[in-house]
Every structure is written in C-alpha cells, then in structure tokens.
PyMOL Python script that loads the backbone (N, CA, C, O; Angstrom):
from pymol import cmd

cmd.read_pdbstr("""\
ATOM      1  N   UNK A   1     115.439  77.257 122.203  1.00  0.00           N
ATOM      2  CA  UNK A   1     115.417  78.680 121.913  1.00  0.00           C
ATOM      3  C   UNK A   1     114.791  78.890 120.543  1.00  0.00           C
ATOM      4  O   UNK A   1     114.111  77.943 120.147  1.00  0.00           O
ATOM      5  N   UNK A   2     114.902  80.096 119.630  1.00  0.00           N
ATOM      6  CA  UNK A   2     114.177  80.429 118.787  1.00  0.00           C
ATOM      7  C   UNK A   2     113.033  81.179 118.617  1.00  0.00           C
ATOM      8  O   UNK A   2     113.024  81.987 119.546  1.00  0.00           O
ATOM      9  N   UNK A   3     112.294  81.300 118.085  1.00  0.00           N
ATOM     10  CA  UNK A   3     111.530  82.222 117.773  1.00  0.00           C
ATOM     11  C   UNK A   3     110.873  83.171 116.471  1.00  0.00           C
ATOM     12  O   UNK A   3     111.056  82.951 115.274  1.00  0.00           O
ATOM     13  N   UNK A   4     110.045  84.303 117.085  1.00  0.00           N
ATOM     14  CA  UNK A   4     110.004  85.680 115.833  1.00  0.00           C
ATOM     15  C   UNK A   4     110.798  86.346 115.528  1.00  0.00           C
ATOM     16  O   UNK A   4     111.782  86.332 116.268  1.00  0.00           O
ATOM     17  N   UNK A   5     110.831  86.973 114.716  1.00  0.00           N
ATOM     18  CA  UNK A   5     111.626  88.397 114.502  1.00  0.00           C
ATOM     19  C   UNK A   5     110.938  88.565 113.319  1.00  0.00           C
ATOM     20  O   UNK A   5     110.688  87.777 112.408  1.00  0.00           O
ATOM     21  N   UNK A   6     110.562  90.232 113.565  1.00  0.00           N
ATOM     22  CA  UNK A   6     110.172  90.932 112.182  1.00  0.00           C
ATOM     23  C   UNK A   6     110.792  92.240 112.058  1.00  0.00           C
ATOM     24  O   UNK A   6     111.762  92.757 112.612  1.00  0.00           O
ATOM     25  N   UNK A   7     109.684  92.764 110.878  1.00  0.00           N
ATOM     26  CA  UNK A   7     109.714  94.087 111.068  1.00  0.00           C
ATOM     27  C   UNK A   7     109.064  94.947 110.198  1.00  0.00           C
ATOM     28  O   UNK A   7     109.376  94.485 109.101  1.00  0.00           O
ATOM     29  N   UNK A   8     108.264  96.033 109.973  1.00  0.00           N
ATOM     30  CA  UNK A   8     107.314  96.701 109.386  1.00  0.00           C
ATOM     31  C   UNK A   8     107.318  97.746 109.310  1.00  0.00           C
ATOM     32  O   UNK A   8     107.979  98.407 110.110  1.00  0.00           O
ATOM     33  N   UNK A   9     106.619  98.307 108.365  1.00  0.00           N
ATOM     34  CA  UNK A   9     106.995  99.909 107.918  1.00  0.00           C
ATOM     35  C   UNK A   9     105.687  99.843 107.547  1.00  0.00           C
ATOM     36  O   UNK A   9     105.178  98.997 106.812  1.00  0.00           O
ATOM     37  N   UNK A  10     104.836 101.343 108.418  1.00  0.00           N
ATOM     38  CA  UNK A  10     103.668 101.645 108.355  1.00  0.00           C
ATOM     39  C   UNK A  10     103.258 103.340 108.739  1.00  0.00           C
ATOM     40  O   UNK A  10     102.963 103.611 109.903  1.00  0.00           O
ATOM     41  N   UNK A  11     103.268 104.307 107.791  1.00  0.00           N
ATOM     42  CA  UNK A  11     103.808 105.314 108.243  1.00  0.00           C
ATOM     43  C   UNK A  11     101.955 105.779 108.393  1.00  0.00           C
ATOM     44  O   UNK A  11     101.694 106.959 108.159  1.00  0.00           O
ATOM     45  N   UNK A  12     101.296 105.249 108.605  1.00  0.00           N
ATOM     46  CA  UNK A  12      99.749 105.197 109.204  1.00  0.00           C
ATOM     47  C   UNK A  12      99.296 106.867 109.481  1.00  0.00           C
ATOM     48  O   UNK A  12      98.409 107.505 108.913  1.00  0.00           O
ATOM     49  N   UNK A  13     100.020 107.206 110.306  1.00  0.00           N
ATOM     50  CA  UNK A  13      99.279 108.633 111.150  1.00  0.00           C
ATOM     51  C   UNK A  13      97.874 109.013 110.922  1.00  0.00           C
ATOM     52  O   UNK A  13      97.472 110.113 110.544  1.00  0.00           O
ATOM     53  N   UNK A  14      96.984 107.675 111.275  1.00  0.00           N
ATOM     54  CA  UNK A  14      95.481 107.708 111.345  1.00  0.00           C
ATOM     55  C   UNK A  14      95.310 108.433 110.120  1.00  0.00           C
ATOM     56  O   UNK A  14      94.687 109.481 110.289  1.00  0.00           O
ATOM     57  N   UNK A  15      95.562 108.273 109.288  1.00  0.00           N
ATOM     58  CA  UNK A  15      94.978 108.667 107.625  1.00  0.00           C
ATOM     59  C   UNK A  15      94.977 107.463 107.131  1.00  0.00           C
ATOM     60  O   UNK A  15      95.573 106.454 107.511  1.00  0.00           O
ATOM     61  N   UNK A  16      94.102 107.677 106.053  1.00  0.00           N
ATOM     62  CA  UNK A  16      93.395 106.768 105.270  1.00  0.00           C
ATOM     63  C   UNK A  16      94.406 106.506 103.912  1.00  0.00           C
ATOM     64  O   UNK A  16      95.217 107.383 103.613  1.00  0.00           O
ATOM     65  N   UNK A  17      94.297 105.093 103.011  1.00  0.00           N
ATOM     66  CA  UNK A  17      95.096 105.180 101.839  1.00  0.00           C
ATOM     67  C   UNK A  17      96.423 105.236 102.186  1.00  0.00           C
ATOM     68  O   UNK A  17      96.900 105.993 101.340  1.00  0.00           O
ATOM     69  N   UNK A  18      97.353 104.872 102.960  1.00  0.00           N
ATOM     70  CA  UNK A  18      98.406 104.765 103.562  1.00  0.00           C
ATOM     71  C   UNK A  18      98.583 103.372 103.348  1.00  0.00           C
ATOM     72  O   UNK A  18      97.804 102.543 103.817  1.00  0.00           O
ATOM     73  N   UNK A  19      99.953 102.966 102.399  1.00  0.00           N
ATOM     74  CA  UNK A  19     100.354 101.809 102.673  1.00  0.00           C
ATOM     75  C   UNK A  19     101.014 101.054 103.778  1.00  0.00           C
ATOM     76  O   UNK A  19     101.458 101.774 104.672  1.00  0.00           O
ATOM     77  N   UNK A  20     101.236  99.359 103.968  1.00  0.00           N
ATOM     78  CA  UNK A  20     101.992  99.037 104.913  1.00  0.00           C
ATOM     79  C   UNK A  20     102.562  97.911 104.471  1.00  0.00           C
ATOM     80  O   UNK A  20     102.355  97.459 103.345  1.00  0.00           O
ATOM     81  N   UNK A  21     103.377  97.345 105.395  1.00  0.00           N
ATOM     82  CA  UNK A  21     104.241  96.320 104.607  1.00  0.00           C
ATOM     83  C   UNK A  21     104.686  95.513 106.334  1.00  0.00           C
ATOM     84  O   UNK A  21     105.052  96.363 107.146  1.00  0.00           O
ATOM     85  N   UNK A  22     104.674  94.293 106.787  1.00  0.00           N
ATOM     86  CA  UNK A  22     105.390  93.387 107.551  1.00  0.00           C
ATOM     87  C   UNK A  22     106.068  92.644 106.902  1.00  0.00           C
ATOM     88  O   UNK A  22     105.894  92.285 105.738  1.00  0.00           O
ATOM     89  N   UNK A  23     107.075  92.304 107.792  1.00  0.00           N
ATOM     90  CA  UNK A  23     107.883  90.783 107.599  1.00  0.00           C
ATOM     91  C   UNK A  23     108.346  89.846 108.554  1.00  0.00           C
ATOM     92  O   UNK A  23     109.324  90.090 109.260  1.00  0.00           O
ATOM     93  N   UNK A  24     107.580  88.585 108.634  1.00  0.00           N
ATOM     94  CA  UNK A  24     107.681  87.824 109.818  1.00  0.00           C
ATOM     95  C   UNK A  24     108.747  86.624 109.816  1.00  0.00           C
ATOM     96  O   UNK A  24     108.703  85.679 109.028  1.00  0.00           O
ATOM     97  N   UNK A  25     109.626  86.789 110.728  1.00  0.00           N
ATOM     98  CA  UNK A  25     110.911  85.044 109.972  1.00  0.00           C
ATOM     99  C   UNK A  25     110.824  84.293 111.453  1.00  0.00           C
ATOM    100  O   UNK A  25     111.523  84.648 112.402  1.00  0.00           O
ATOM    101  N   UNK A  26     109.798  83.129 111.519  1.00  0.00           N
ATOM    102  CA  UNK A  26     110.034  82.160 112.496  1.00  0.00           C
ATOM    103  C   UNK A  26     110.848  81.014 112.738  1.00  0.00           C
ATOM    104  O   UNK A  26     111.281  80.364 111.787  1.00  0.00           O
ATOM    105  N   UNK A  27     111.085  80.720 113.860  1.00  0.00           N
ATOM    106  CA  UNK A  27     111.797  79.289 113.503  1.00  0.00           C
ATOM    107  C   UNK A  27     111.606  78.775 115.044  1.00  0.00           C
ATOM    108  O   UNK A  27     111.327  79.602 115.912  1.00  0.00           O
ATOM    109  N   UNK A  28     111.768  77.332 115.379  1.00  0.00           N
ATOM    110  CA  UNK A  28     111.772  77.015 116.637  1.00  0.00           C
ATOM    111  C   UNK A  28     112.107  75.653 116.221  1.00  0.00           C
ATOM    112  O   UNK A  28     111.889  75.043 115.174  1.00  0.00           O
ATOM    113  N   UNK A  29     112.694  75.333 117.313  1.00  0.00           N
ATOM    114  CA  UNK A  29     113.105  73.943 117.883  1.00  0.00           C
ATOM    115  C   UNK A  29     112.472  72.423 117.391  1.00  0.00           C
ATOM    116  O   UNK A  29     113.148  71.477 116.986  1.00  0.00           O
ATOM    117  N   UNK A  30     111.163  72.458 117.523  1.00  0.00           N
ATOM    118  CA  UNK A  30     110.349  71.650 116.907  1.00  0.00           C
ATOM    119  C   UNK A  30     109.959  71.400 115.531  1.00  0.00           C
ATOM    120  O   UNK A  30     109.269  70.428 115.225  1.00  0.00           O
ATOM    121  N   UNK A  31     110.334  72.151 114.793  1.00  0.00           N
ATOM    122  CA  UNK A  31     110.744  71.962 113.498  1.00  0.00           C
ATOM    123  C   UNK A  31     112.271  71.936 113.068  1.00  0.00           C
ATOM    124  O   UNK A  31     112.647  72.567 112.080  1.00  0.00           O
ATOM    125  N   UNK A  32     112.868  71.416 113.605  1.00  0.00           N
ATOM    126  CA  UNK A  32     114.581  71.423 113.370  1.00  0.00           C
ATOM    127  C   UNK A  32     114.722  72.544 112.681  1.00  0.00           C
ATOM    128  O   UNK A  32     114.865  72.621 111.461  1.00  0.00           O
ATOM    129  N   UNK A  33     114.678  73.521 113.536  1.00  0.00           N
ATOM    130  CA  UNK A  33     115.211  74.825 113.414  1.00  0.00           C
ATOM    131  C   UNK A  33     114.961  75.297 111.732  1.00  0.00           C
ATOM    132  O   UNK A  33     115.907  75.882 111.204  1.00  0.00           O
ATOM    133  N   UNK A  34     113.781  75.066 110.945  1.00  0.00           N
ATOM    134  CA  UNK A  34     113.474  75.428 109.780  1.00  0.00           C
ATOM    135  C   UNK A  34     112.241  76.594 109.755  1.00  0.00           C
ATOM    136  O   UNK A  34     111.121  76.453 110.247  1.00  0.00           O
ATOM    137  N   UNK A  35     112.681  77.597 109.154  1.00  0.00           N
ATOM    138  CA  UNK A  35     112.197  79.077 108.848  1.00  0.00           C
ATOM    139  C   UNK A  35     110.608  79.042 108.243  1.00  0.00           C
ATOM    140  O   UNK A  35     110.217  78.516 107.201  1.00  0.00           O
ATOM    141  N   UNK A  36     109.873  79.749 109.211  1.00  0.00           N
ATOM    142  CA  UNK A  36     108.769  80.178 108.656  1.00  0.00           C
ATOM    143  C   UNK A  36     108.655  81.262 108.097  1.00  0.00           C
ATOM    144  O   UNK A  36     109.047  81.938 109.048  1.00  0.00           O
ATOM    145  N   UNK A  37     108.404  82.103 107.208  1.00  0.00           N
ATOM    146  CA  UNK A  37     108.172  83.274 106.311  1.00  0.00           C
ATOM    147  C   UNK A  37     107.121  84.218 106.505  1.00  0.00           C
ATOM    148  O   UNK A  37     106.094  83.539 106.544  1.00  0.00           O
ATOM    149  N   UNK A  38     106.875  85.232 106.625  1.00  0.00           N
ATOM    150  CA  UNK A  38     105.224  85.741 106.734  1.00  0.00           C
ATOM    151  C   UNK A  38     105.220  86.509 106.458  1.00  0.00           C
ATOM    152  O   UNK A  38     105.575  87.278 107.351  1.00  0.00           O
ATOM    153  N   UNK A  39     104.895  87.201 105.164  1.00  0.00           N
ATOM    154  CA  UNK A  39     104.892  88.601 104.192  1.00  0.00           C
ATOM    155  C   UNK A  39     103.495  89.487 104.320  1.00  0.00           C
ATOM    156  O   UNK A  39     102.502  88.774 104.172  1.00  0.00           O
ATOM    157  N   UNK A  40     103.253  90.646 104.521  1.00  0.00           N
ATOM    158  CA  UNK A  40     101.956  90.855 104.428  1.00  0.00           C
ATOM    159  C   UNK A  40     102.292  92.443 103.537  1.00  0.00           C
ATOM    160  O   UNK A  40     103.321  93.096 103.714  1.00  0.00           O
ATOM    161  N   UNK A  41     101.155  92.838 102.569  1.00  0.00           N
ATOM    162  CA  UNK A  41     101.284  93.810 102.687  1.00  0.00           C
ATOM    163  C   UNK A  41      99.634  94.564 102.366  1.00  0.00           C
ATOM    164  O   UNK A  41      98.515  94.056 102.310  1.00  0.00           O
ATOM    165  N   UNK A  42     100.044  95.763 102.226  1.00  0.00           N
ATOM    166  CA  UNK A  42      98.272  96.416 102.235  1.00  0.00           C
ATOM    167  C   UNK A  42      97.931  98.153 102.461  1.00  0.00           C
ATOM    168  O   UNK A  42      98.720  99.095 102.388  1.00  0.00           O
ATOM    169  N   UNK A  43      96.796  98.155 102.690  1.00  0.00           N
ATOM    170  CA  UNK A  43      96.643  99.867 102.804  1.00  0.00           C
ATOM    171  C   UNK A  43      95.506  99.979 104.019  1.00  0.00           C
ATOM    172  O   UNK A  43      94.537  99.257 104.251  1.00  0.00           O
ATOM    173  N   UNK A  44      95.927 100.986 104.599  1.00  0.00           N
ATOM    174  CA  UNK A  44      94.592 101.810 105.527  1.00  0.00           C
ATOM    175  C   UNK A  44      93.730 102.260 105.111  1.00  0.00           C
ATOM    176  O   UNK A  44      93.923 103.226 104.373  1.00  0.00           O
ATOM    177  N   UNK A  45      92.328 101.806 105.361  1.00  0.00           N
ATOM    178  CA  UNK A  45      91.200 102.609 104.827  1.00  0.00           C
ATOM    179  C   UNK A  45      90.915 103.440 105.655  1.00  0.00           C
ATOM    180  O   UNK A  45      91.575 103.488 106.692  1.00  0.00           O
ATOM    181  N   UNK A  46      89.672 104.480 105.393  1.00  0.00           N
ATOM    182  CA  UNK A  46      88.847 105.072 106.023  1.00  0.00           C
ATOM    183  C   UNK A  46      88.309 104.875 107.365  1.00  0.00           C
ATOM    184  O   UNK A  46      87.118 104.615 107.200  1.00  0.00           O
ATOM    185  N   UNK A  47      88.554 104.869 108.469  1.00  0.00           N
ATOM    186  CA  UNK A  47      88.114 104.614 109.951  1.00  0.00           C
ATOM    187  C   UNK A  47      86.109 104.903 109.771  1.00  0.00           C
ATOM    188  O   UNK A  47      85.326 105.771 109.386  1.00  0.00           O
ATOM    189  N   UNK A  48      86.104 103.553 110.332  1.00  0.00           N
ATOM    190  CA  UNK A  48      84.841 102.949 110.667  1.00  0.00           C
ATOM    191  C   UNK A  48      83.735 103.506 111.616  1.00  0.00           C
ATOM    192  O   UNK A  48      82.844 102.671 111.454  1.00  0.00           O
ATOM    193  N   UNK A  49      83.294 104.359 112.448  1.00  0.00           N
ATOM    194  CA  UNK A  49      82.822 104.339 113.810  1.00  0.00           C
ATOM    195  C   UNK A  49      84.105 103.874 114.516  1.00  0.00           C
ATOM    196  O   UNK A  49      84.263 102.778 115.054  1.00  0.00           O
ATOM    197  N   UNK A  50      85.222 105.127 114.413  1.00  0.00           N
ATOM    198  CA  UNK A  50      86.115 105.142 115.902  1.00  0.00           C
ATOM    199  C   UNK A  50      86.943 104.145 114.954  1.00  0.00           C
ATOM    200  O   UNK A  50      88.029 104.692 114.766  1.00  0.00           O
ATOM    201  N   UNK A  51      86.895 102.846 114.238  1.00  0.00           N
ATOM    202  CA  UNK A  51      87.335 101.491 114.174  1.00  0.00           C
ATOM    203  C   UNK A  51      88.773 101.754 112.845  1.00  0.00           C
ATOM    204  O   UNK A  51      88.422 101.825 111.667  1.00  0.00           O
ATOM    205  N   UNK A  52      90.007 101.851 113.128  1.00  0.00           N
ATOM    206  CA  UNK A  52      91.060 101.917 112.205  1.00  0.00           C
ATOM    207  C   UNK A  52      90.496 100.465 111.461  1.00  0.00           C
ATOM    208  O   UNK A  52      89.922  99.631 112.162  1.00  0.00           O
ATOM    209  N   UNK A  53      90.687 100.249 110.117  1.00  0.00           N
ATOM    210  CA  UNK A  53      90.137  99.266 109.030  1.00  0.00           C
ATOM    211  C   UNK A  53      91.862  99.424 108.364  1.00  0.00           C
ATOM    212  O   UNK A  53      92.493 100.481 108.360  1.00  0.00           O
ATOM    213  N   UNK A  54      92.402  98.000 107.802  1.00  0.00           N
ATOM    214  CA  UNK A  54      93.097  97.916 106.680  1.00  0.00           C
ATOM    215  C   UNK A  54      92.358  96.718 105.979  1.00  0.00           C
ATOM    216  O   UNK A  54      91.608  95.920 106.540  1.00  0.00           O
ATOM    217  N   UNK A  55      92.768  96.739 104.419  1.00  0.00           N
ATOM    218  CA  UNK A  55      92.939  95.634 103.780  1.00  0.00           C
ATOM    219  C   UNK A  55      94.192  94.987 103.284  1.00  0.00           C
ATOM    220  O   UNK A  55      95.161  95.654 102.922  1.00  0.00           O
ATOM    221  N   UNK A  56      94.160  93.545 103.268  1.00  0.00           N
ATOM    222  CA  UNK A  56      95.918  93.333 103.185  1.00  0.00           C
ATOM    223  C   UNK A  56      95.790  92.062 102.501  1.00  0.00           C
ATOM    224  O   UNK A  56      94.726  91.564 102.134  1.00  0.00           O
ATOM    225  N   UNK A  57      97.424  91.371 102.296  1.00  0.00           N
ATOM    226  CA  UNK A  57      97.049  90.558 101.590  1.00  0.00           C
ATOM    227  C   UNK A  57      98.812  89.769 102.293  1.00  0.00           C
ATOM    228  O   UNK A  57      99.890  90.315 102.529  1.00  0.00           O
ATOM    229  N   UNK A  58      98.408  88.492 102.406  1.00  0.00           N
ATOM    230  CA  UNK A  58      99.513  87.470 103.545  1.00  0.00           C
ATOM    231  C   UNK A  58     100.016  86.468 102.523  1.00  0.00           C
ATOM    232  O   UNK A  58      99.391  85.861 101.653  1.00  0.00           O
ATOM    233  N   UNK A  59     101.195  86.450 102.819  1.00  0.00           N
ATOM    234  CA  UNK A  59     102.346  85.089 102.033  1.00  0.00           C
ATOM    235  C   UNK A  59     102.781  84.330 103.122  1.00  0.00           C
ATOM    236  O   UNK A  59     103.593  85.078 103.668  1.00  0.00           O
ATOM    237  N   UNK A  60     102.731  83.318 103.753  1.00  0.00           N
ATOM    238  CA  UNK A  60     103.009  82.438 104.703  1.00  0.00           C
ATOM    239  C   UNK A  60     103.879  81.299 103.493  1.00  0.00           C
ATOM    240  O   UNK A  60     103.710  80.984 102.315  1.00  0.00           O
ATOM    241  N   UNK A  61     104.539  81.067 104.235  1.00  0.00           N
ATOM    242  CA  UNK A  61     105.928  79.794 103.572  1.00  0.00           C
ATOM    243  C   UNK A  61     106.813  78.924 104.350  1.00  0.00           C
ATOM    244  O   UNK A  61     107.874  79.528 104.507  1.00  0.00           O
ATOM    245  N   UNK A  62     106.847  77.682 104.948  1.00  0.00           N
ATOM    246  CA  UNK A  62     107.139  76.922 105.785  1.00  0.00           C
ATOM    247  C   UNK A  62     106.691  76.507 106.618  1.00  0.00           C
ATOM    248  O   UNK A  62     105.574  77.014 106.716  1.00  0.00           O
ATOM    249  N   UNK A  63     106.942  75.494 107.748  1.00  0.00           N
ATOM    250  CA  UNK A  63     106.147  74.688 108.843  1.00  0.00           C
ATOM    251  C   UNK A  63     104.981  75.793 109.325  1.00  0.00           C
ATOM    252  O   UNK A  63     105.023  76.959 109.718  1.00  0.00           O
ATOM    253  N   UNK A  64     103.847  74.748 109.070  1.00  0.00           N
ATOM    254  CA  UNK A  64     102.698  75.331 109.314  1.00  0.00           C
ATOM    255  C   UNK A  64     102.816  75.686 110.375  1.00  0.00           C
ATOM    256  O   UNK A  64     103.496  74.975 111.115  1.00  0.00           O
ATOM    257  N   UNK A  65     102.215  76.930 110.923  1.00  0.00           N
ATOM    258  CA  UNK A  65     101.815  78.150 112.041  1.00  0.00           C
ATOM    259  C   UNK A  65     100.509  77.374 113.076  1.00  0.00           C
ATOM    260  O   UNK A  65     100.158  77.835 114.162  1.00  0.00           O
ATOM    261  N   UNK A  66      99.972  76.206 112.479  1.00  0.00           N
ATOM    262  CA  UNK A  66      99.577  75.565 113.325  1.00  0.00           C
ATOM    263  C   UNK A  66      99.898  74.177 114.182  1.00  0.00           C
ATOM    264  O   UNK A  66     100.238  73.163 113.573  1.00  0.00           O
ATOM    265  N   UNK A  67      99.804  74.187 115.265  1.00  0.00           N
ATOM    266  CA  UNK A  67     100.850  74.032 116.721  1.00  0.00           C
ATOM    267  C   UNK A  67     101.544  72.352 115.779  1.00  0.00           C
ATOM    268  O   UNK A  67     102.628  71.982 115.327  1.00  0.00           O
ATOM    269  N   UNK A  68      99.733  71.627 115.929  1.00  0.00           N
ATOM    270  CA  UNK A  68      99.513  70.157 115.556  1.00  0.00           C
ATOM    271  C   UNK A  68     100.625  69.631 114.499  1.00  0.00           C
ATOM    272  O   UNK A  68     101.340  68.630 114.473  1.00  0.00           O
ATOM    273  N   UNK A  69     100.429  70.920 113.503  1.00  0.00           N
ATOM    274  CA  UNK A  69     101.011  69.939 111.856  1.00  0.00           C
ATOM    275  C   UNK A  69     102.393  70.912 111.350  1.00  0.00           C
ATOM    276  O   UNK A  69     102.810  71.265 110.247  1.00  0.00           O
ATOM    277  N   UNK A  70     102.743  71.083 112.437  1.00  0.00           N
ATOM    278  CA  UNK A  70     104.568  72.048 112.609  1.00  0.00           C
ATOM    279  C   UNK A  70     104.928  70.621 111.523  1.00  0.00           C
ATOM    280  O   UNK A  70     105.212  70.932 110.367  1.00  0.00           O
ATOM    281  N   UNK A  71     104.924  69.617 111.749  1.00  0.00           N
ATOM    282  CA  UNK A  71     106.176  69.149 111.211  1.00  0.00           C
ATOM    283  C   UNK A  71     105.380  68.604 109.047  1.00  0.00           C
ATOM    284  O   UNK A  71     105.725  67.781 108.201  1.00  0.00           O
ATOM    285  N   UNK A  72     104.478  69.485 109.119  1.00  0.00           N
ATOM    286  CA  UNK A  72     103.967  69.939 107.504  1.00  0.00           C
ATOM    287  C   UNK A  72     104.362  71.223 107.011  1.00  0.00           C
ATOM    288  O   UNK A  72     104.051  72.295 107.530  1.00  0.00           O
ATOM    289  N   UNK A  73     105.263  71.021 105.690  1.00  0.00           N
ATOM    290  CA  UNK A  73     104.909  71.990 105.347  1.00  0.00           C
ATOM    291  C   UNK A  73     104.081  73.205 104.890  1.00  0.00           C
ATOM    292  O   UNK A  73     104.443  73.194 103.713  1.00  0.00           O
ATOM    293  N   UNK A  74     103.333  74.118 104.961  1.00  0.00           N
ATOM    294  CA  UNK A  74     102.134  74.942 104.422  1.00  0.00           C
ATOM    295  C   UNK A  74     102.776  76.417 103.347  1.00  0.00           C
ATOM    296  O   UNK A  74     103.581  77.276 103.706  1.00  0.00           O
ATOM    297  N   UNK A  75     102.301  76.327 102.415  1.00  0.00           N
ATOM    298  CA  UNK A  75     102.399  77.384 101.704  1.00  0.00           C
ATOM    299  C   UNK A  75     100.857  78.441 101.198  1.00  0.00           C
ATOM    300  O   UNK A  75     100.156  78.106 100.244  1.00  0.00           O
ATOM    301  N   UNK A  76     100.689  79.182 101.697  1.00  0.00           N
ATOM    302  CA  UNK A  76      99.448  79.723 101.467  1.00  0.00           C
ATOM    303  C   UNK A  76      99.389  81.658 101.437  1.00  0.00           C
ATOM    304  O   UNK A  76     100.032  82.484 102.086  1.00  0.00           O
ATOM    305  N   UNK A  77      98.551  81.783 100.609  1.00  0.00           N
ATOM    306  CA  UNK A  77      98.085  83.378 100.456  1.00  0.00           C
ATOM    307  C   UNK A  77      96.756  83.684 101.052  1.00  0.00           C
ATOM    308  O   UNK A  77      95.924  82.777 101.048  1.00  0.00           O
ATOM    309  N   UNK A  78      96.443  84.838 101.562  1.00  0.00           N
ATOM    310  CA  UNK A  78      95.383  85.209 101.821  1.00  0.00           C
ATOM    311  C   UNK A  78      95.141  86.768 102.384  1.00  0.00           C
ATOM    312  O   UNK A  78      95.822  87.470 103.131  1.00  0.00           O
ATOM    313  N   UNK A  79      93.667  87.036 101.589  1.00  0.00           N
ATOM    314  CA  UNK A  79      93.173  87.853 101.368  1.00  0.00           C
ATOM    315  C   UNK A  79      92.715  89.035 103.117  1.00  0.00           C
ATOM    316  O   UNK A  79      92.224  88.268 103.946  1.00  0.00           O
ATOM    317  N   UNK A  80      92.760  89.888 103.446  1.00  0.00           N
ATOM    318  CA  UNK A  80      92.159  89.623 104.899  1.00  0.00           C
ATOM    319  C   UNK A  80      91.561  91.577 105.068  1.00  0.00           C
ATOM    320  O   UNK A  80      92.059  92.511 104.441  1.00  0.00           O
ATOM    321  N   UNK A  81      90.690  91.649 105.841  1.00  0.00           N
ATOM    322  CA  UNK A  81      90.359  92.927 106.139  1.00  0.00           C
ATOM    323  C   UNK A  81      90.217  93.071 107.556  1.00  0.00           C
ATOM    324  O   UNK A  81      89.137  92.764 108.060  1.00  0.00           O
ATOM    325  N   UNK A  82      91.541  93.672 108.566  1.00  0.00           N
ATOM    326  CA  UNK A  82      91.292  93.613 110.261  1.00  0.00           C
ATOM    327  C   UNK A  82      90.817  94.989 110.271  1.00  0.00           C
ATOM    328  O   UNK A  82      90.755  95.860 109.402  1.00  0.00           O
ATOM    329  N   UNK A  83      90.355  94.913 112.055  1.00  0.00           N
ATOM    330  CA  UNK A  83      90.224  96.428 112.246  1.00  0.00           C
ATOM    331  C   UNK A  83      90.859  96.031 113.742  1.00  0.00           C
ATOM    332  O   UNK A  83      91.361  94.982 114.147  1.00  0.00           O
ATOM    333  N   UNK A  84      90.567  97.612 114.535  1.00  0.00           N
ATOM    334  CA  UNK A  84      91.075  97.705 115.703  1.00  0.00           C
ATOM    335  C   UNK A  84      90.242  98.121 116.196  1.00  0.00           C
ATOM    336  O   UNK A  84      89.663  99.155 115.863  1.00  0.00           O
ATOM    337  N   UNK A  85      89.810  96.972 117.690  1.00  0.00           N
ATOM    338  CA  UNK A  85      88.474  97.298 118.427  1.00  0.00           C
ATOM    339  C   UNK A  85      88.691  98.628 119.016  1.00  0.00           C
ATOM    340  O   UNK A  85      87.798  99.165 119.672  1.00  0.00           O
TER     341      UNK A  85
END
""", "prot")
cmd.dss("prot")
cmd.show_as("cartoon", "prot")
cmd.util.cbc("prot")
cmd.orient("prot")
C-alpha cells in the first residue's frame, strides 16, 4: 500500500499574476515506507494563444521519483515554466 497525498491552493480564475502553491508527501513500499517531499510554488502568467502559462519553482526531498534509483536518496530544486495544451 502507500502512495500520494497532496494538496494545493491556486485561486487561478484564468487571470494572470495569481499565485500558487502544491504539496506533494509520497511514500511506498519499496523504499521502506520512507517519505518523499514535493514543494512547488509560483505564479500564472499571461495566457499564450488559448495556452494557460505558469512559472514555478520545485523542492523534491527523498527517494528519488525515479522508478530505477528509489532506493537513492535525491535532493533537488528546479526552475520550470508548464503550460496547458
């Protein structure tokens, strides 16, 4: 068993300059039940051609999120700009 759980506050209403905030707490089996972390936070820009745009910025902390090297720890930040097709 195990798993995600988060939760986020993003009061968006397709306007621009709107902050947001997630919080991701993983855990599973294959890492003897030890907690992954996943912080993000950021703002909505200006819509693209149709395309919602944020920029944000990610705190990841515990067994790496990738499948292979679960049983490494990873600590990492990063910079990121998504949109929505």
């Amino acid at each position: 068993m195990g798993g995600p759980g988060g939760i986020e506050y993003d009061p968006h209403d397709g306007e621009a300059w709107r902050p947001f905030c997630t919080a991701d707490i993983h855990t599973e089996e294959g890492t003897d039940w030890t907690t992954r972390i996943t912080l993000e936070t950021g703002i909505w820009l200006p819509q693209i051609q149709a395309r919602s745009l944020r920029l944000s910025v990610q705190a990841l902390s515990g067994p790496s999120p990738m499948g292979q090297f679960r049983e490494h720890s990873a600590r990492q930040v990063a910079l990121g700009l998504s949109w929505t097709p």
